[in-house]
C-alpha positions as CSV (number, residue, x, y, z in Angstrom):
1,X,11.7,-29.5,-9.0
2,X,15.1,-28.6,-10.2
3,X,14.3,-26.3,-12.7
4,X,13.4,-22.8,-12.7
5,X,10.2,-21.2,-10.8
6,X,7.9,-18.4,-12.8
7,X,6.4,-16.6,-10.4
8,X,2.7,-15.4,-12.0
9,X,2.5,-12.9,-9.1
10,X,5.5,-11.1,-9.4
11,X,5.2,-10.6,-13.2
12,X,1.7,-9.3,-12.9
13,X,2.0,-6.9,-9.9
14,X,4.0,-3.4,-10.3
15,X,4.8,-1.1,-7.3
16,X,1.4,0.2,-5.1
17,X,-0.3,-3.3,-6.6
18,X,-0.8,-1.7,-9.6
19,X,-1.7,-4.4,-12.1
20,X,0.6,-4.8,-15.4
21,X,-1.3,-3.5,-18.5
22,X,-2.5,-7.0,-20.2
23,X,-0.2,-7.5,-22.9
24,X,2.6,-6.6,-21.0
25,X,2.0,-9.1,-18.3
26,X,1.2,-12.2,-21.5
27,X,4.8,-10.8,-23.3
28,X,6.3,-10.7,-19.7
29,X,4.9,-14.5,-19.4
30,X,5.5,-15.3,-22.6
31,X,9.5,-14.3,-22.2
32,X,9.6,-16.3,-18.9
33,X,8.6,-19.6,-20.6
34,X,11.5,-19.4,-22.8
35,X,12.9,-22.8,-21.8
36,X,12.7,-25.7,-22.0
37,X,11.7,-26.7,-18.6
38,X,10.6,-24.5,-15.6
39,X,7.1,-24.5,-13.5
40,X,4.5,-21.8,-13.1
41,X,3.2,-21.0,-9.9
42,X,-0.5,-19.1,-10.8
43,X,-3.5,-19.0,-12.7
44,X,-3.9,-15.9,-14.3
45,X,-6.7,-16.1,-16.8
46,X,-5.1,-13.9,-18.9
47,X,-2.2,-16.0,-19.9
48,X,-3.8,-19.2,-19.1
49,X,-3.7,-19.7,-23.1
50,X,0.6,-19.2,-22.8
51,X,1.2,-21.6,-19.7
52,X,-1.3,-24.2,-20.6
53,X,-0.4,-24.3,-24.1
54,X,3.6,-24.6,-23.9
55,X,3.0,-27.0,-20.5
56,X,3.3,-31.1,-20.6
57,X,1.5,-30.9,-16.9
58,X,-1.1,-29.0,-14.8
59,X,-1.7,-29.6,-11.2
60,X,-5.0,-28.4,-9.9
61,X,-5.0,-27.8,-6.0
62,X,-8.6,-28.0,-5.8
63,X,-8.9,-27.9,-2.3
64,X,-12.2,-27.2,-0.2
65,X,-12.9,-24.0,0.4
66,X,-13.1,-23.7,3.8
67,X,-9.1,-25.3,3.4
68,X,-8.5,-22.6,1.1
69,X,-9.8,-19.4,3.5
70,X,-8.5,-20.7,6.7
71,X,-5.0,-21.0,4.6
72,X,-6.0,-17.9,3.2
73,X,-6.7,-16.3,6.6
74,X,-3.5,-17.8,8.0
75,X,-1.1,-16.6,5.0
76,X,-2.2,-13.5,5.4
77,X,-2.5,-12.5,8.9
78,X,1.5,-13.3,9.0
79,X,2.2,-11.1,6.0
80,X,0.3,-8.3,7.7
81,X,2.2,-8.7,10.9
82,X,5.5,-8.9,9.8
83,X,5.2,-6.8,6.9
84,X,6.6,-9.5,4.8
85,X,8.0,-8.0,1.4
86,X,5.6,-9.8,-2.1
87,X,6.3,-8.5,-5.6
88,X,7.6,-5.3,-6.4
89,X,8.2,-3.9,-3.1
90,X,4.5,-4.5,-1.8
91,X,3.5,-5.6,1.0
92,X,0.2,-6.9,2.6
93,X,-1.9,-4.4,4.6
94,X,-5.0,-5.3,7.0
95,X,-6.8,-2.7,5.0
96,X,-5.8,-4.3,1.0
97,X,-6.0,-7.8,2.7
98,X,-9.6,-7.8,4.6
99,X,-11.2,-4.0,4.1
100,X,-11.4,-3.1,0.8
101,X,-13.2,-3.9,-2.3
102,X,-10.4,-5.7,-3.7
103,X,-9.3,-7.9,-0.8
104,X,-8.2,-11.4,-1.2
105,X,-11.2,-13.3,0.6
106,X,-13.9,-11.4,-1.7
107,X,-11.6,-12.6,-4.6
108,X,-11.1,-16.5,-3.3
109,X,-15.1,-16.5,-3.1
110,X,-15.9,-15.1,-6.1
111,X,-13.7,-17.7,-8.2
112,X,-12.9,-20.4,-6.1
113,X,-16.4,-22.0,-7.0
114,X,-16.8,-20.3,-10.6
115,X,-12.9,-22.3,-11.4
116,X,-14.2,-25.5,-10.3
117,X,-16.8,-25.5,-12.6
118,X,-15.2,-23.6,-15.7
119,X,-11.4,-25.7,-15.7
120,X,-12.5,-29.2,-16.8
121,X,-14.5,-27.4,-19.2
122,X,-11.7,-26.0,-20.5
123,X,-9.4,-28.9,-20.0
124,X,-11.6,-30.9,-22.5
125,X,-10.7,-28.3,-25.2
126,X,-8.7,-29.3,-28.3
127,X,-5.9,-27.6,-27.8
128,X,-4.8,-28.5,-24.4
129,X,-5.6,-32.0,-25.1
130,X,-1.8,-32.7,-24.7
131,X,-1.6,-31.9,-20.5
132,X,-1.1,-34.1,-18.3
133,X,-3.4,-33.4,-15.2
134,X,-3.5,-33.9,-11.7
135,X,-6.0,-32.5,-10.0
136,X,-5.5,-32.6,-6.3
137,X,-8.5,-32.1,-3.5
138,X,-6.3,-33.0,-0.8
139,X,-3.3,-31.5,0.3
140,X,-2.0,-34.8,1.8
141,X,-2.4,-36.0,-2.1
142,X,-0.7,-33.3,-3.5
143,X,2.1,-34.2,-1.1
144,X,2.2,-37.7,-1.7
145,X,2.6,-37.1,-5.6
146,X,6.1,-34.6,-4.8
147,X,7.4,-37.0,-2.9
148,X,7.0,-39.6,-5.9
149,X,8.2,-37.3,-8.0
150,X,11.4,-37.3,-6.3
151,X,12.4,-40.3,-5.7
């Protein structure tokens, strides 16, 4: 996009995935979005209010979920295996990833469905009336818009 990437991940998770303490992570998000152009990768809930509010656009991958866990599924299995470094020096185990209470699937199922109901609700408030929005179900859409974009 030619313009700096925020990262919502790597501002939220410490060493160990510990999780920043809450106003740490919004003043830490709130510091990123200095300038005047840049593009958030994320949806924290948390700071939602921060991005949404100093954005001109949102894109919503809204994928299907069975698109979303088998890219899940994928994503992960190769960070396990290679022991590719994420934020803060942590890295995904098979035990984080698909063992404990906190894994990543449990998570994707218990907002995947909750988001797609809850986010046009709260794209019809008043103060995020200004956003663009494209909200992509798709990948092959999503696609199709970057490469518009950059021509």
């Amino acid at each position: 996009m030619g313009c700096p990437f925020v990262e919502l991940d790597a501002l939220f998770w410490k060493p160990n995935w510990v999780p920043e303490e809450k106003t740490v992570f919004r003043q830490k998000v709130s510091e990123a979005l200095q300038g005047d152009t840049w593009t958030v990768g994320g949806n924290y809930s948390i700071a939602r209010d921060i991005v949404w509010q100093r954005s001109d656009t949102l894109v919503w991958l809204d994928y299907p979920f069975a698109l979303v866990i088998g890219r899940l599924f994928r994503r992960t299995i190769k960070r396990v295996i290679t022991q590719e470094e994420l934020w803060s020096g942590n890295r995904e185990t098979w035990w984080n990833s698909f063992v404990s209470k906190d894994n990543l699937f449990l998570f994707a199922f218990k907002t995947h469905f909750r988001r797609r109901r809850e986010l046009p609700l709260q794209l019809q408030e008043r103060a995020y009336q200004h956003l663009t929005t494209f909200r992509f179900t798709m990948p092959g859409d999503a696609e199709r818009w970057l490469s518009e974009l950059a021509r």
